[in-house]
C-alpha positions as CSV (number, residue, x, y, z in Angstrom):
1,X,8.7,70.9,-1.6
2,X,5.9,69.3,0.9
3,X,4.6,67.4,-2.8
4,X,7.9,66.6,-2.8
5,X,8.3,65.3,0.3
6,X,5.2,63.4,0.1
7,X,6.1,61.8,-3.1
8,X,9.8,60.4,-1.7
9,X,7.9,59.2,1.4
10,X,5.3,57.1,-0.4
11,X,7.6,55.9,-2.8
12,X,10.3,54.8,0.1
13,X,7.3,53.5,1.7
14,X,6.2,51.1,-0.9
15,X,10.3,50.1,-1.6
16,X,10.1,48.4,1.9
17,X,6.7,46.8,1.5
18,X,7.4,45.4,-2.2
19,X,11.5,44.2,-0.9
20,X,10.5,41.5,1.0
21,X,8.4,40.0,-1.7
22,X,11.2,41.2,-4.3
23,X,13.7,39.6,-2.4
24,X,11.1,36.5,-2.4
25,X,11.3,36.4,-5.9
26,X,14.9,37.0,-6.8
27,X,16.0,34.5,-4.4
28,X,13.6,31.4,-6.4
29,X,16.0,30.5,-9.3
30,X,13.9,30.5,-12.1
31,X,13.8,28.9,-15.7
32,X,14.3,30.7,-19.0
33,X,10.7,31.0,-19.4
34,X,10.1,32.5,-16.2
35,X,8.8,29.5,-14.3
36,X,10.1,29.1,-10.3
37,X,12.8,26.1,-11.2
38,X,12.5,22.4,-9.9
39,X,15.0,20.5,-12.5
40,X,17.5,18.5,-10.1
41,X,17.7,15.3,-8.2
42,X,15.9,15.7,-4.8
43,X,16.1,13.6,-1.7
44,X,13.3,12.8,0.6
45,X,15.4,10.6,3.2
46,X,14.2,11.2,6.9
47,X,15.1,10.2,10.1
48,X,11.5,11.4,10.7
49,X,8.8,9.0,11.4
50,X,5.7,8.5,9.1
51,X,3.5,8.6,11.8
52,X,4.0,10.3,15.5
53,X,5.0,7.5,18.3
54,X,1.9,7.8,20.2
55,X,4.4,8.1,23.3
56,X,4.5,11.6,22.5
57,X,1.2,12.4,22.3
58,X,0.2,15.7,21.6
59,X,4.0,17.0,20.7
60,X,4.2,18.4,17.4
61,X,8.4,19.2,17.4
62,X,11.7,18.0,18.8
63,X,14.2,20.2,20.4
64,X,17.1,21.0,18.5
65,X,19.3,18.9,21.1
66,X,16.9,15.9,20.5
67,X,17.2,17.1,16.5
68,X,21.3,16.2,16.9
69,X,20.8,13.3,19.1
70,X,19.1,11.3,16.6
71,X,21.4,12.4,14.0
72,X,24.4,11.4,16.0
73,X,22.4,7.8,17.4
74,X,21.8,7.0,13.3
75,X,25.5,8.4,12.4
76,X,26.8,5.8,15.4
77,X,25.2,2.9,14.0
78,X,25.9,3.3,10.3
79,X,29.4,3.3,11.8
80,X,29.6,0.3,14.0
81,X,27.8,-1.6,11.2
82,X,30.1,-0.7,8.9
83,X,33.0,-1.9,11.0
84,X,31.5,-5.2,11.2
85,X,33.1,-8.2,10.4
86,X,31.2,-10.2,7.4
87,X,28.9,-12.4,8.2
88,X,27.4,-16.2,6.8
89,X,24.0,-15.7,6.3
90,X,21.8,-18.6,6.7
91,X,18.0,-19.0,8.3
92,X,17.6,-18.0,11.7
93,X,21.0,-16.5,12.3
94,X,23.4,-16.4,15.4
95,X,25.5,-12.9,15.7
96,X,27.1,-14.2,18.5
97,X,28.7,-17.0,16.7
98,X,28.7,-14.9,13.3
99,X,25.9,-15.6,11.6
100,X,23.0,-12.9,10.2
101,X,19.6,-14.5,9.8
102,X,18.8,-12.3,6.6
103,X,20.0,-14.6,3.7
104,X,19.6,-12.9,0.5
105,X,19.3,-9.5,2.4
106,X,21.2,-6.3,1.6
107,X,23.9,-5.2,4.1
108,X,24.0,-1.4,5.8
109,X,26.2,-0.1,2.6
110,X,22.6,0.2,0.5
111,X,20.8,1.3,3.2
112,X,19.6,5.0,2.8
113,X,17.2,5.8,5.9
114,X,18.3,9.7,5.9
115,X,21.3,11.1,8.3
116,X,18.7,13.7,10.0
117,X,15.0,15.0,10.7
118,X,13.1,17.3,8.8
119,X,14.5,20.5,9.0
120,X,11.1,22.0,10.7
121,X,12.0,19.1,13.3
122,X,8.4,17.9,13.4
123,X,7.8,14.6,15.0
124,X,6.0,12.9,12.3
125,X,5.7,13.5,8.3
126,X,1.8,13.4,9.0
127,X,0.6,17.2,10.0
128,X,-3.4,16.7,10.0
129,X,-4.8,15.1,11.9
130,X,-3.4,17.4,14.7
131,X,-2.3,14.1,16.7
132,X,0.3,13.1,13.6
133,X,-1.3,10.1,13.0
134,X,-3.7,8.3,10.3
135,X,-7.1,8.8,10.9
136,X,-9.6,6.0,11.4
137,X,-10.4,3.9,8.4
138,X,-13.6,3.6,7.7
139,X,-15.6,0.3,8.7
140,X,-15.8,-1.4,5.7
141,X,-12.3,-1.3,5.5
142,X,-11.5,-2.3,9.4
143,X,-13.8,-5.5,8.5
144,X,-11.7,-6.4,5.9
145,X,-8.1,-5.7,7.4
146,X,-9.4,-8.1,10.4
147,X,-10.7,-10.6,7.9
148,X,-9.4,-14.4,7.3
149,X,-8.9,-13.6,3.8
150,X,-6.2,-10.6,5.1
151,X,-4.6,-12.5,7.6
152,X,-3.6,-15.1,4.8
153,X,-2.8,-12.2,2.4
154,X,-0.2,-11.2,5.0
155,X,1.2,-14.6,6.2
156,X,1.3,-14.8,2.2
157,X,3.7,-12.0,2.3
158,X,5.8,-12.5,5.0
159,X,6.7,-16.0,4.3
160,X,4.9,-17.6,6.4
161,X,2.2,-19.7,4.0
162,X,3.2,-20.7,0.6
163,X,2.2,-18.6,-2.5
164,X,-0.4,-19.8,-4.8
165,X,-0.2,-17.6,-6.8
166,X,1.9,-14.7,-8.3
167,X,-1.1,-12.2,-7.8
168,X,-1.2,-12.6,-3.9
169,X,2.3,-11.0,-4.0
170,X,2.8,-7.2,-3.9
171,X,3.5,-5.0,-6.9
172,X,7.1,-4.3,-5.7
173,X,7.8,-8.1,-5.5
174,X,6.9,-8.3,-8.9
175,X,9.1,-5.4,-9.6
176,X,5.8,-3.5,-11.1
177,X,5.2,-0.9,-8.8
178,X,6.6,0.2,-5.6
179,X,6.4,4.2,-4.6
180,X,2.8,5.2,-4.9
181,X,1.2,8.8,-4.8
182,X,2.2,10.2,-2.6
183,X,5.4,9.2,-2.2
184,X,7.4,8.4,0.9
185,X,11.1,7.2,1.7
186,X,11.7,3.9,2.7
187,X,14.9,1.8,3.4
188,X,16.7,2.9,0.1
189,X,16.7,4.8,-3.4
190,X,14.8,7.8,-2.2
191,X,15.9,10.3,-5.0
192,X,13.6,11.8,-7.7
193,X,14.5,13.8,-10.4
194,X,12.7,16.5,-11.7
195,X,12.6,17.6,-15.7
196,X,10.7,20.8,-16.7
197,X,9.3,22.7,-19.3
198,X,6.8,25.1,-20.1
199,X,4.3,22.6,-20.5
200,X,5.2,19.4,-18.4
201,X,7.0,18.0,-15.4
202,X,8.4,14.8,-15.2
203,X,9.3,12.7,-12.0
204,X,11.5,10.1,-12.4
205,X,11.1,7.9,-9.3
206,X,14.2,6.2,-8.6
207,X,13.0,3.0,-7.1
208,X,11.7,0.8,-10.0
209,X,12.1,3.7,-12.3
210,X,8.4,4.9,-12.7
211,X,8.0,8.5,-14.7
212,X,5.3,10.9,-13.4
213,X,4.2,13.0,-16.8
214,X,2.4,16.1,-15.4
215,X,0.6,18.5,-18.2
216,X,0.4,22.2,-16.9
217,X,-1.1,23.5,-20.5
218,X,-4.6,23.1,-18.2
219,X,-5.6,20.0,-20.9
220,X,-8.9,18.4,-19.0
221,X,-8.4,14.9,-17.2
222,X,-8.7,11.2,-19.6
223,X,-11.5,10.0,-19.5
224,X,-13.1,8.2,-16.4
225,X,-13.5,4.3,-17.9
226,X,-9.3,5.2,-18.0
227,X,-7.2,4.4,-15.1
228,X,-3.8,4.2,-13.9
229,X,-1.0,3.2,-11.6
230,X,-0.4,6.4,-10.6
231,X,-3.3,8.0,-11.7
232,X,-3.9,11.0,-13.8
233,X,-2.2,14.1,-12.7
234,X,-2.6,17.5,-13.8
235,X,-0.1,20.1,-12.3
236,X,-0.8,24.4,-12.4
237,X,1.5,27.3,-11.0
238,X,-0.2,29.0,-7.5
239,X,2.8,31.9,-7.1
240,X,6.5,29.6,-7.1
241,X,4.1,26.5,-5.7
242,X,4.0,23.8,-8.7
243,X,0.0,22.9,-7.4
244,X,-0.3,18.8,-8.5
245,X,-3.9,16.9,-8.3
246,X,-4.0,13.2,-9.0
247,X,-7.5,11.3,-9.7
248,X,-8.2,8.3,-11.2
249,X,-6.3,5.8,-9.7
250,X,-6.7,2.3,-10.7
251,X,-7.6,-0.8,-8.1
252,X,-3.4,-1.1,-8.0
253,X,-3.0,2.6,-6.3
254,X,-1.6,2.4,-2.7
255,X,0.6,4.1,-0.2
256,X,3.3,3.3,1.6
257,X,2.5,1.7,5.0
258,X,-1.2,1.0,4.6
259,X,-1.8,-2.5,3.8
260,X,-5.5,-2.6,2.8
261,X,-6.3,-1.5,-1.1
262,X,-7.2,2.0,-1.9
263,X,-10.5,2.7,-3.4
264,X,-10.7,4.6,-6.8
265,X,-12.1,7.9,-5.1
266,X,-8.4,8.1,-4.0
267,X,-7.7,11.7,-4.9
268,X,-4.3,13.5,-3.8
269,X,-3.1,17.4,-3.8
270,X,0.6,17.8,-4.3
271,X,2.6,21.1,-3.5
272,X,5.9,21.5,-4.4
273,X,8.0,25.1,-3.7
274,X,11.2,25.9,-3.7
275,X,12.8,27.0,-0.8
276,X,16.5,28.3,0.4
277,X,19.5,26.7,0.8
278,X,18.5,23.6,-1.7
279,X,15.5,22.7,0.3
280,X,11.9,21.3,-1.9
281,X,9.0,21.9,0.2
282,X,6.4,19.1,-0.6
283,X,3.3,19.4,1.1
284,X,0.2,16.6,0.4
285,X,-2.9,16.2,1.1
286,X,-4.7,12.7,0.4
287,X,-8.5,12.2,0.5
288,X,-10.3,8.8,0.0
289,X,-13.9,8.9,1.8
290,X,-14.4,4.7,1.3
291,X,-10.8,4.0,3.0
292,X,-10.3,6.7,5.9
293,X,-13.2,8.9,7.6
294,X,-11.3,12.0,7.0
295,X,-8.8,13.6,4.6
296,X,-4.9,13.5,6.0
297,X,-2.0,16.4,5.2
298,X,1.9,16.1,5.6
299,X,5.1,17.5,5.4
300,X,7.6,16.0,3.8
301,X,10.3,18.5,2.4
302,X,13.1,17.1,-0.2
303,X,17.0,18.1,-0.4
304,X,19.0,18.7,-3.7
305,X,21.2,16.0,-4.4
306,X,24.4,16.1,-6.4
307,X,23.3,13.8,-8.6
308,X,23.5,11.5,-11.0
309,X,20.6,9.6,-10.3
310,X,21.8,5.8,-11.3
311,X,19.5,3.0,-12.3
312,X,17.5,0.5,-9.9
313,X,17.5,-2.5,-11.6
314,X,14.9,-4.6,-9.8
315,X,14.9,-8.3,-10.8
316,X,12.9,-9.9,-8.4
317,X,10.1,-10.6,-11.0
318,X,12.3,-12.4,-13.0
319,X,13.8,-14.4,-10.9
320,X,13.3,-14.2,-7.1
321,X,9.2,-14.9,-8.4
322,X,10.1,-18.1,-10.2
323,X,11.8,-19.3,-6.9
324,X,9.2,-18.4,-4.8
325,X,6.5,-20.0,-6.3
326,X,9.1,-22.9,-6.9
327,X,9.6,-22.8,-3.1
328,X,6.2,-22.8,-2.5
329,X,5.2,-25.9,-4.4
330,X,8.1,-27.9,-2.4
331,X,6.9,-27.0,0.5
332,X,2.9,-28.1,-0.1
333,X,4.8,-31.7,-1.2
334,X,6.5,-31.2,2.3
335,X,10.1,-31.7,1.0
């Protein structure tokens, strides 16, 4: 009986350590091949910034008060905007008198700049460095951002010299590349749509369309005189957390809201897991020694999306680039 006794005690003992992590794995819906399943359209929309204000210093999270009042402050604008009365568009603009000065631009319909935080209510998507910010670039780089040669690169872009040439615009203008790894939400089209199978996962990026192939049959990298747009990625299973690395960038690779070029050291760590109530944790880490001093990490979890996913059609490079370099030759003939 004491055997017994024993034996039901041990074996209740080790039913309440192994339910949590039962629970754990019964609650990650999983594919017919037993992998944790990340097929769906996902969201990364965010009220939260990319970087911490540096007002807030130190402060790594929001109230949940603070949490609602942002979602209520972006609720009350998309609703006065929408309410608006239409508006002639011509340079310079006059609201007052009914005139936007954004010809050509999109109105708040298309806009998509997310309808809350992250759910973890941090206060920027950056995580490491502990102040939520970029770390320093390096001093190569700093010489060139405060370089003539970037200075005219940037007027170049914002309108503000003529373009000589089509290859002093940006890949997005050219309707080539817009998203880079990692990728971040920006102003609109921030759904991505994940296909599985045992051997692959593909990432269809909504904004220009661009397809992430990821191996996970542990095939080695291409070769290294071989590189890419969005580099080469190879993606393995760490428990339900799909584990992506990504080398071998091309001179094209960049991220969102860094201006200078990335060097081709540019190496990234992806984690994507599955969480509850139709939440995609992706974690990142990115590492380029010739750009910044020291790696950065962030946090920028994805929600499920109904779905379907509809096409970006992006024409500027087939007919906003024509007029800007058209533009640009009338205004060197000052016309």
């Amino acid at each position: 009986m004491f055997e017994r006794s024993i034996g039901m005690v041990a074996t209740l003992a080790l039913g309440a350590l192994l339910a949590p992590v039962l629970a754990s794995a019964q609650s990650t819906p999983r594919t017919k091949w037993g992998d944790p399943d990340l097929r769906g359209v996902w969201n990364n929309g965010t009220l939260t910034p990319f970087q911490r204000p540096e007002a807030l210093g130190t402060q790594e999270y929001i109230t949940e008060e603070e949490a609602a009042t942002a979602a209520q402050r972006r609720a009350s604008i998309d609703a006065e905007l929408s309410a608006r009365g239409a508006l002639r568009t011509e340079v310079g603009g006059n609201v007052d008198r009914g005139v936007d000065g954004a010809p050509g631009s999109y109105n708040n319909f298309w806009m998509e700049r997310g309808t809350a935080v992250v759910a973890d209510r941090r206060t920027s998507v950056i995580t490491d460095p502990p102040n939520g910010r970029l770390p320093n670039v390096t001093s190569d780089v700093r010489r060139w951002m405060e370089s003539d040669e970037a200075r005219y690169l940037a007027d170049v872009r914002g309108g503000r010299q003529p373009t000589a040439h089509y290859n002093q615009l940006d890949l997005g203008d050219r309707c080539i590349w817009y998203r880079g790894v990692p990728s971040f939400p920006t102003a609109y089209n921030n759904n991505y749509q994940i296909f599985q199978t045992p051997d692959w996962i593909a990432i269809v990026q909504e904004h220009i369309h661009d397809t992430r192939f990821i191996p996970l049959d542990g095939r080695p990298s291409i070769p290294e005189s071989i590189r890419q747009y969005a580099g080469d990625s190879r993606g393995r299973w760490e428990g339900d957390t799909l584990v992506v690395e990504t080398t071998q960038f091309n001179e094209h690779a960049f991220i969102r809201n860094f201006s200078p070029k990335l060097s081709q050291e540019l190496h990234v760590v992806e984690r994507f897991t599955p969480r509850d109530h139709g939440v995609l944790g992706y974690e990142f880490t990115v590492t380029d020694p010739k750009t910044w001093t020291r790696p950065w990490s962030g946090s920028l979890p994805m929600t499920v999306s109904s779905g379907p996913m509809f096409e970006y059609a992006c024409h500027e490079g087939n007919y906003g680039m024509t007029n800007m370099l058209a533009g640009s030759r009338v205004e060197e003939a000052g016309q």
